[in-house]
Every structure is written in structure tokens, then in C-alpha cells.
C-alpha positions in Angstrom: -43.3 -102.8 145.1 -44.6 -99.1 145.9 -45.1 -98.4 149.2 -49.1 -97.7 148.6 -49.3 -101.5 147.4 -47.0 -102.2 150.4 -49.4 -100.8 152.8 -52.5 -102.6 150.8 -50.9 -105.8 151.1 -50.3 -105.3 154.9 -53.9 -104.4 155.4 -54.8 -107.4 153.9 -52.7 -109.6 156.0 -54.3 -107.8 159.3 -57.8 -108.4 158.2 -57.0 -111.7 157.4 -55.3 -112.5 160.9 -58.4 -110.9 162.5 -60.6 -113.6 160.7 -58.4 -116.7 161.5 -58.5 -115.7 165.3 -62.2 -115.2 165.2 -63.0 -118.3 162.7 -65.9 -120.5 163.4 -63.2 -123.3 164.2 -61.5 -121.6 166.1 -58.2 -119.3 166.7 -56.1 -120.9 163.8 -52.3 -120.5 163.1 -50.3 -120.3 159.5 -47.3 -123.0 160.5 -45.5 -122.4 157.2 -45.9 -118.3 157.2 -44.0 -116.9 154.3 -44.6 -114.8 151.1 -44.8 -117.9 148.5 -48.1 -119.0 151.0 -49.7 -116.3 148.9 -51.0 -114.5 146.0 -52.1 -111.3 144.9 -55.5 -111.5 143.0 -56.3 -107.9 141.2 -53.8 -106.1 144.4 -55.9 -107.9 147.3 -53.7 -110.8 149.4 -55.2 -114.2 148.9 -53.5 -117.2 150.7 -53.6 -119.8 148.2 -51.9 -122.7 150.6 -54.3 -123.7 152.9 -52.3 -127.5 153.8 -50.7 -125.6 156.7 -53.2 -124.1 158.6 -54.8 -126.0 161.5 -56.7 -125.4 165.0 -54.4 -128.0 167.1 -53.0 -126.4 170.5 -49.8 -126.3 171.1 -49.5 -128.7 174.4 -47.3 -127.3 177.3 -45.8 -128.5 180.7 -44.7 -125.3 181.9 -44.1 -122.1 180.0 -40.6 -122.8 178.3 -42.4 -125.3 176.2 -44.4 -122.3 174.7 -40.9 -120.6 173.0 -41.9 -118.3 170.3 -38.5 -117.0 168.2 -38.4 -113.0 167.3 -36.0 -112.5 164.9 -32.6 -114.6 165.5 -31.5 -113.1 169.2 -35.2 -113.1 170.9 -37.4 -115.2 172.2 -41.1 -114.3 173.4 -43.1 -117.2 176.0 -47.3 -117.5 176.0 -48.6 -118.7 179.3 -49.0 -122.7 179.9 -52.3 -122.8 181.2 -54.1 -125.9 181.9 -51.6 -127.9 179.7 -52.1 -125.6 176.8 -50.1 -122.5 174.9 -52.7 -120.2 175.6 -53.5 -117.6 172.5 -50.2 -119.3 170.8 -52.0 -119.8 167.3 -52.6 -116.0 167.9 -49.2 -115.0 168.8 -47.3 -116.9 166.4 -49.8 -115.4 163.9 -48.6 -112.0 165.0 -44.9 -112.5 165.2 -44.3 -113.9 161.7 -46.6 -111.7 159.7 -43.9 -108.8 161.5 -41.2 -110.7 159.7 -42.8 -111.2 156.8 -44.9 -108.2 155.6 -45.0 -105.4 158.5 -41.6 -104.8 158.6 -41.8 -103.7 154.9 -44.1 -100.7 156.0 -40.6 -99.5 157.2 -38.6 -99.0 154.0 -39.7 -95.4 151.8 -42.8 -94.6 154.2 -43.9 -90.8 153.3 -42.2 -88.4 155.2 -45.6 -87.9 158.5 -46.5 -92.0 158.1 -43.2 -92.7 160.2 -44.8 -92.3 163.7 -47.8 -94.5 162.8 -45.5 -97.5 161.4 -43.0 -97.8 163.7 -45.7 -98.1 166.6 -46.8 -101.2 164.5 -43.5 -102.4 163.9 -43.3 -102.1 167.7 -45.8 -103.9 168.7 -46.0 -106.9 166.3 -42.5 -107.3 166.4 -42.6 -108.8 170.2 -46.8 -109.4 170.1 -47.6 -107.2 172.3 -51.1 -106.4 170.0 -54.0 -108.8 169.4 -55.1 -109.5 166.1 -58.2 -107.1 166.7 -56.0 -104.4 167.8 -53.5 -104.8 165.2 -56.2 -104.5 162.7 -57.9 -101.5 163.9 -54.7 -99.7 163.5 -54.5 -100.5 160.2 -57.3 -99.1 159.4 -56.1 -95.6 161.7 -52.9 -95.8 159.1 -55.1 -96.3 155.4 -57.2 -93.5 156.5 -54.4 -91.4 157.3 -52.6 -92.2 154.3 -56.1 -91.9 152.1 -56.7 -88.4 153.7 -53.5 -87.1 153.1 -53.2 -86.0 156.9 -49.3 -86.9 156.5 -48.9 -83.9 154.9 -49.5 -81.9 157.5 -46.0 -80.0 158.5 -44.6 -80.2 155.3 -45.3 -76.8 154.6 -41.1 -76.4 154.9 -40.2 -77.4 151.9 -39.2 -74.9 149.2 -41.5 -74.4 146.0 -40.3 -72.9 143.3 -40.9 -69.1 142.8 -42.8 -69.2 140.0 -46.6 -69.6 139.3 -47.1 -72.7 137.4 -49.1 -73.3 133.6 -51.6 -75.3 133.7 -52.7 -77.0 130.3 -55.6 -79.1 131.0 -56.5 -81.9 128.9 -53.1 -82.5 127.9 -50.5 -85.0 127.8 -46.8 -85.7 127.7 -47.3 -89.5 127.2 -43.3 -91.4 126.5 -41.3 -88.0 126.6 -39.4 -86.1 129.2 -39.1 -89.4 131.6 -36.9 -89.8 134.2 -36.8 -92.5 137.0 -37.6 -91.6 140.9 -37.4 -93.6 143.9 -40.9 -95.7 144.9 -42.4 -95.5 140.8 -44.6 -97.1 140.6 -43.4 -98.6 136.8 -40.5 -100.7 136.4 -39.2 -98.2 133.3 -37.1 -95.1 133.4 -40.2 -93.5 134.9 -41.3 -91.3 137.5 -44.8 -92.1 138.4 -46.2 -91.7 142.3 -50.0 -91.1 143.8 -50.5 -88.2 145.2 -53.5 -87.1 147.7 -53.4 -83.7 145.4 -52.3 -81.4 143.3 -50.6 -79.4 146.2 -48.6 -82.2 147.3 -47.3 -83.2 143.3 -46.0 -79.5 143.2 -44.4 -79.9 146.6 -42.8 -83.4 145.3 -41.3 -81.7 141.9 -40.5 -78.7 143.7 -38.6 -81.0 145.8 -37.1 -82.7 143.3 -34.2 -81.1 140.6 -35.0 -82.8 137.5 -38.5 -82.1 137.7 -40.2 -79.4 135.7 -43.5 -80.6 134.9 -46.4 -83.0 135.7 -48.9 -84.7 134.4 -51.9 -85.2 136.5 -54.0 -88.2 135.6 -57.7 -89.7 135.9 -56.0 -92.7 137.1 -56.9 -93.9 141.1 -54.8 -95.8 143.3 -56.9 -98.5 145.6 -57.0 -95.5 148.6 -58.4 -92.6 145.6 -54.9 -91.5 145.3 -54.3 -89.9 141.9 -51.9 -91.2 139.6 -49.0 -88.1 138.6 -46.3 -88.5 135.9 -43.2 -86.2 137.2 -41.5 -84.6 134.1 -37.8 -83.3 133.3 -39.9 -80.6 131.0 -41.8 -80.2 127.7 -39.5 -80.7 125.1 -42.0 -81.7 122.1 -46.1 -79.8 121.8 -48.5 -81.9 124.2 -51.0 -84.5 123.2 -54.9 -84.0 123.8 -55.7 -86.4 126.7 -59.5 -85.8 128.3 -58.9 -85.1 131.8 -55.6 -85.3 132.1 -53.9 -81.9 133.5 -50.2 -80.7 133.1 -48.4 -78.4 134.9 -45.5 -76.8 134.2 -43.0 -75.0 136.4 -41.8 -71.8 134.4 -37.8 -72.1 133.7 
């Protein structure tokens, strides 16, 4: 899965979470927390197995009887208050959806995102967050990535010297293909959102097979534009209304 519909899925487990601890029953806790609880419905996360989601409170004599596991060497305690786990639904909440889906934020994050992860990897990883505050950085992350402030620095990395062509209206559909890491198609392709045209160049420029792209009409869930990266333009290109190419001089 791309990283964007990475990052859309993880959103939607954080506004969920913030909902369960605010619901009119009550703070409630997913007992059975894992990927098959859930489905994607049209790339928004649905939980679809409600059986294991309750309100009961996790009773206590003292705090060792409120043991959370983190990961396989760790172990996190809630206070036992009043013979009660308090905020456990909450916790537990937090520390499996870590396991589950944050921890995937980690893997092929753009090259400005890493800062902004790993301090929610940090902090769901032992629960040191709330729901609420989980969320809100979420939200600081998705507007990030949706303005394209990550690509603030990247100013280093070499272009090639040449002025490119720009063809608008044109495509290169099913020719000059190759694969990239994080494509966002299954086939020998290479297709990636971009927050603009500055940042596609930057990503061929960066890259030795690519010669050419093709920038689409086609948004991602943040208003990302869809880009096909090209080895070149080997046959004449098709008429496509508003599509653009580009084409690095050889």
C-alpha cells in the first residue's frame, strides 16, 4: 500500500479512537485489535467487527493487575484507582493501534515527514498521548503532507541541466514504463502523487531511468496530483485533455 493511503488509513484509525473515548457509552476498548477487524470502504477505514468492543472496566487490586504488553520485551501499568484500571480502555486503545497501523507510517515516509512520524511512533508506542492528542497530530501530519511543507530543504538535490519540453494535452499511456519504489499500481509502473510539478522534476531528476512525466488530472484523497514517471518517449504521444508531459532533453 502507498504510503499516502498509509497515512489515510492511520488518520482514520485516530479519528476513530478519538470517538470511542468520547462515545455516549462511554471510553470503549477494541479487545481483538487487528487489521482483519476492518475494512476499507472507497479508501476510508470502517471497522466492520463490532462483537469485540465493550465499555466494561478492567477491575484492579493494585497496579500490577493493570499490565498492558508493548511489543514482546515491555510492559506499560495504568493506575488502580478505586478498584478500577483507570483510562485502560484508552490506553490499550493506544498501544495496539501502534502495533497495528502507526508503525507503518515508518516504512518509505518522504524524505521532511520523518520528524513528524517518529514523534508519533514515540508516543503511541508506550501511550504516552491521549486519544485527543494523538488525533490532533494527525491532522498537523495530513496538512503537512497536503501542503507539501516536506519539501522544504530539498532544494540539494541535483536537476538535470536542461530546460524541460512541455507538451500539454498529451499522453504516453502503456509505453516507456518502468517500476519505482511506493507506485502506487501493482504493474511494471511508476506512478507517485506529487504536491507539484516542481517536486515530479526533482523526483525524475533524482531518479536514472527517468526521462519524462506525465502529469495527470487525477487527485489523491489530500489533492495530490497523480504523475506517471517515464524512461522517455519512444513512440508520438496521444491527445489526453489536461494531461501535461514533460520531457527532460537527452
Amino acid at each position: 500500500m502507498p504510503w499516502e493511503d498509509r497515512l489515510r488509513v492511520s488518520f482514520g484509525v485516530a479519528r476513530l479512537l478519538n470517538f470511542l473515548v468520547e462515545s455516549p457509552l462511554g471510553s470503549l476498548a477494541i479487545h481483538d485489535f487487528k487489521m482483519s477487524q476492518f475494512v476499507l470502504v472507497n479508501g476510508e477505514l470502517k471497522l466492520s467487527d463490532l462483537d469485540d468492543i465493550d465499555d466494561g472496566l478492567r477491575s484492579c487490586s493494585s497496579t500490577s493487575d493493570c499490565a498492558l504488553k508493548v511489543g514482546t520485551n515491555e510492559t506499560i501499568f495504568t493506575p488502580c484507582k478505586e478498584g478500577v484500571c483507570v483510562d485502560y480502555s484508552e490506553i490499550s486503545n493506544v498501544v495496539h493501534s501502534h502495533t497495528t497501523f502507526y508503525a507503518l507510517l515508518l516504512f518509505d515516509a518522504p524524505r521532511g515527514m520523518e520528524e513528524l512520524v517518529g514523534r508519533l511512533l514515540n508516543h503511541t508506542k508506550r501511550a504516552t498521548w491521549t486519544v485527543r492528542e494523538i488525533f490532533q497530530h494527525m491532522e498537523i501530519i495530513v496538512d503537512f503532507y497536503k501542503g507539501g511543507k516536506y519539501i522544504n530543504g530539498e532544494d540539494g538535490y541535483p536537476f538535470k541541466n536542461m530546460s524541460l519540453q512541455v507538451f500539454h494535452d498529451r499522453d504516453l499511456p502503456g509505453t516507456d514504463d518502468y517500476w519505482c519504489p511506493g507506485s502506487r499500481q501493482q504493474a511494471a509502473t511508476c506512478v507517485l502523487s506529487v504536491y507539484d510539478v516542481k517536486e515530479a522534476t526533482r523526483i525524475c531528476a533524482r531518479e536514472h531511468q527517468c526521462h519524462a512525466f506525465v502529469v495527470t488530472s487525477e487527485r489523491t484523497w489530500t489533492g495530490r496530483q497523480l504523475v506517471y514517471f517515464k524512461k522517455g518517449v519512444s513512440v508520438s504521444p496521444q491527445h489526453r485533455t489536461g494531461n501535461v508531459l514533460y520531457v527532460f532533453p537527452r
